[in-house]
N, C-alpha and C positions, 0 to 999 in steps of 0.2 A: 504494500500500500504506500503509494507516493505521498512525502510530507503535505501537509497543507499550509500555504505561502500565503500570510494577509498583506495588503501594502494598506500603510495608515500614511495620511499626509496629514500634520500636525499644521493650525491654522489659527491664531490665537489674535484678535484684535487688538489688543494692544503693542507696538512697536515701537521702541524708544525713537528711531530714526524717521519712521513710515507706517504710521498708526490706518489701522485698517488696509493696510496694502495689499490681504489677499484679494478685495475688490476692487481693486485700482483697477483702470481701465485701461487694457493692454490691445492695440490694435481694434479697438470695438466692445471688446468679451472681458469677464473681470478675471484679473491673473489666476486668481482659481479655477478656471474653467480650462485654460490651458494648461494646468500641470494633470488636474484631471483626463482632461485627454490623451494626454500623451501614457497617464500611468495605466488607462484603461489598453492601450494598445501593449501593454507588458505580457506576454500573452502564460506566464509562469505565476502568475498572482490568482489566486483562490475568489478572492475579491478586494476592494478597495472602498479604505474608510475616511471621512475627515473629521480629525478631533477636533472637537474646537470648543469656546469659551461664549459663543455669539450667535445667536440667533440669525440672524443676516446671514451670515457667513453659511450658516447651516443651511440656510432657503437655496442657498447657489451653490453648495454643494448638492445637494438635492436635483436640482430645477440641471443640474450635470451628470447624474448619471452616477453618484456616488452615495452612499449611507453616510449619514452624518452622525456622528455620537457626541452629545455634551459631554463636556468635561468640567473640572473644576478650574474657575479664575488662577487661583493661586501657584499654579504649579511652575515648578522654579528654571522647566527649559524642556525640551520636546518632547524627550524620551519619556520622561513621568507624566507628559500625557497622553504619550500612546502608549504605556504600560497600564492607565485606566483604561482606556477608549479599548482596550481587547478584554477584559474583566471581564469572565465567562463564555469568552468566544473559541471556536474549536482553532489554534494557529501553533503549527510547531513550528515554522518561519515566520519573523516580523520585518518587514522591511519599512526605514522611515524615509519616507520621501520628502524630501524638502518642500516646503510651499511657494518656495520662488522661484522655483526654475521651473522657468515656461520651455524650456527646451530641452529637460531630462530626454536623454536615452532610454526609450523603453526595453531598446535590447541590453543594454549596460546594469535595468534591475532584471534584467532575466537571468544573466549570468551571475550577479550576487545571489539569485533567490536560489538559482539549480544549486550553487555551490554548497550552501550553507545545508540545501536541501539532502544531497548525496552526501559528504561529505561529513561526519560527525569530528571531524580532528578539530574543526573552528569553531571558537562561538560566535565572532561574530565576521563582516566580509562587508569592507568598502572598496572604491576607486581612486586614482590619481594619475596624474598625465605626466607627462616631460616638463620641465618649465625651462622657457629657453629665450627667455629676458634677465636682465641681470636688475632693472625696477623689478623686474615680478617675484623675483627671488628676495630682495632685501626689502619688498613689503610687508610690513605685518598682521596685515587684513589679509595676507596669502597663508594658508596653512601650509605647511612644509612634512612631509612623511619620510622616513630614510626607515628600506625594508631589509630582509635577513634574505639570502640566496632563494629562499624557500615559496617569499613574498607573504611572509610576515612582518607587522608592522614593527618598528625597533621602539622609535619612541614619533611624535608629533610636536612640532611648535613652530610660531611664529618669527622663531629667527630664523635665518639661512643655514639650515644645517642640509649635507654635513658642511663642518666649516674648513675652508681650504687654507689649512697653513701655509706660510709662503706668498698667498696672494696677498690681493691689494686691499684694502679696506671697503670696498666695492669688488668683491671678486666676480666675477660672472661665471655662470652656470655650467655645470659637465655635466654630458651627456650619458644618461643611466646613472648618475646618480641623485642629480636632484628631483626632486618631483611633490609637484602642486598634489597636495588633495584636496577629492571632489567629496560633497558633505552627500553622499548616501550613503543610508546605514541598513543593511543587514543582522539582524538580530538571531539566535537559537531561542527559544523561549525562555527557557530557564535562564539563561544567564542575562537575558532582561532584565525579566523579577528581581535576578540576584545584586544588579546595576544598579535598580530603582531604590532598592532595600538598603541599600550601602551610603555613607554619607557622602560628600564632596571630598577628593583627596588634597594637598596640600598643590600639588603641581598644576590640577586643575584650576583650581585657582589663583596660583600665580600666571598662568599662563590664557585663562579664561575656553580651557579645551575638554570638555567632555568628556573626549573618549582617551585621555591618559586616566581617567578613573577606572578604565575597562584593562586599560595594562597594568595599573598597581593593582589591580584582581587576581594580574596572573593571565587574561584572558588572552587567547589565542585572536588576531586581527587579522585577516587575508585581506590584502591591498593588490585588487587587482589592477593592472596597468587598461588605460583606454586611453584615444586620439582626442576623444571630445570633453573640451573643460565645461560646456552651457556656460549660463548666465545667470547669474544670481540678482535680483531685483531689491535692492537691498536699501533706496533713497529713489523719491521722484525721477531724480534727473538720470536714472538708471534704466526709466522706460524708454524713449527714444532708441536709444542701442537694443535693447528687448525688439521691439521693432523691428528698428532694422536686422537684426538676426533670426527673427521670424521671415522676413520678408526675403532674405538671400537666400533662405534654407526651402523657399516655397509654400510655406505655411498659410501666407496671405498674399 
């Protein structure tokens, strides 16, 4: 019997940067109706859910093609609310999909959901690309991943690692080893639970990165390598390029 793979997109109205931006208005349609789209075309997802804190938000998930589940306001970042928003539901894969990317890969969650799905060595299974800007690399809005031969995650953060002794204080990027991670997350169930259950680690919060709470567990990370970074809709002025990366891609 093949595991059963949920995708929850976590969608919470309040946004310190871009408050209600899962309804911004993307080409027409509110940015929630395009990640919905593209997560419906995943074709490895059991079904697809959006947690969320807002009524509104729940009506256009809905009026899209998705089950919406209330959640509770309070909760202190995605994962703990798509660890409510599956409470009592049948899912031995959770997969979080981000709510601002209007241009996820639906095959990019196929491959995290099969993996996590066949595979019991992982608990959990994201993505990350080449970075091959030397700005993209010493950003620290870029998350940075450095993995083990095996393509386990080693650790995550927002400096430039790994760090190139010898270079210049702007080093620029080498090939297969730096690499941008992309925020999808593949979960085992249990080790969800075991996530949500656990407090904030010390590194997480220096670093303000989640999923080094899931490497002080101990927990195994598969960081698959993919070509496409999407678009993260993260401030206003982030939709025009949304746009136009819809519009190159054929979309609109």
């Amino acid at each position: 019997m093949s595991a059963r793979v949920v995708g929850v997109i976590p969608a919470r109205w309040g946004s310190t940067r871009f408050p209600g931006k899962s309804l911004a208005p993307v080409a027409g349609k509110p940015l929630l109706a395009w990640v919905i789209e593209r997560a419906r075309q995943a074709r490895r997802l059991d079904g697809v859910l959006v947690a969320t804190d807002d009524e509104r938000i729940a009506a256009v998930a809905a009026a899209n093609g998705a089950e919406a589940v209330m959640t509770r306001p309070e909760h202190p970042s995605g994962t703990d609310r798509i660890a409510e928003a599956i409470e009592g539901r049948a899912a031995d894969v959770v997969i979080n999909i981000q709510g601002d990317e209007p241009l996820m890969d639906p095959a990019l969650v196929d491959r995290v959901a099969e993996r996590l799905a066949s595979d019991a060595n992982w608990d959990m299974a994201t993505a990350a690309t080449a970075i091959a800007a030397t700005d993209e690399l010493h950003n620290p809005n870029v998350v940075k991943v450095v993995r083990a031969d095996d393509g386990a995650a080693l650790y995550f953060s927002r400096a430039p690692i790994p760090f190139v002794r010898g270079g210049s204080g702007r080093f620029a990027p080498t090939p297969s080893a730096h690499w941008r991670h992309i925020g999808l997350y593949g979960y085992r169930r249990a080790f969800l639970e075991r996530l949500v259950r656990t407090p904030p680690h010390p590194l997480e919060e220096l670093e303000k990165l989640e999923q080094l709470r899931a490497l002080a567990l101990g927990g195994r990370i598969l960081v698959l390598e993919t070509a496409d970074a999407g678009i993260g809709v993260d401030s206003p002025e982030d939709v025009p390029r949304a746009e136009a990366l819809l519009r190159q891609a054929g979309l609109i």
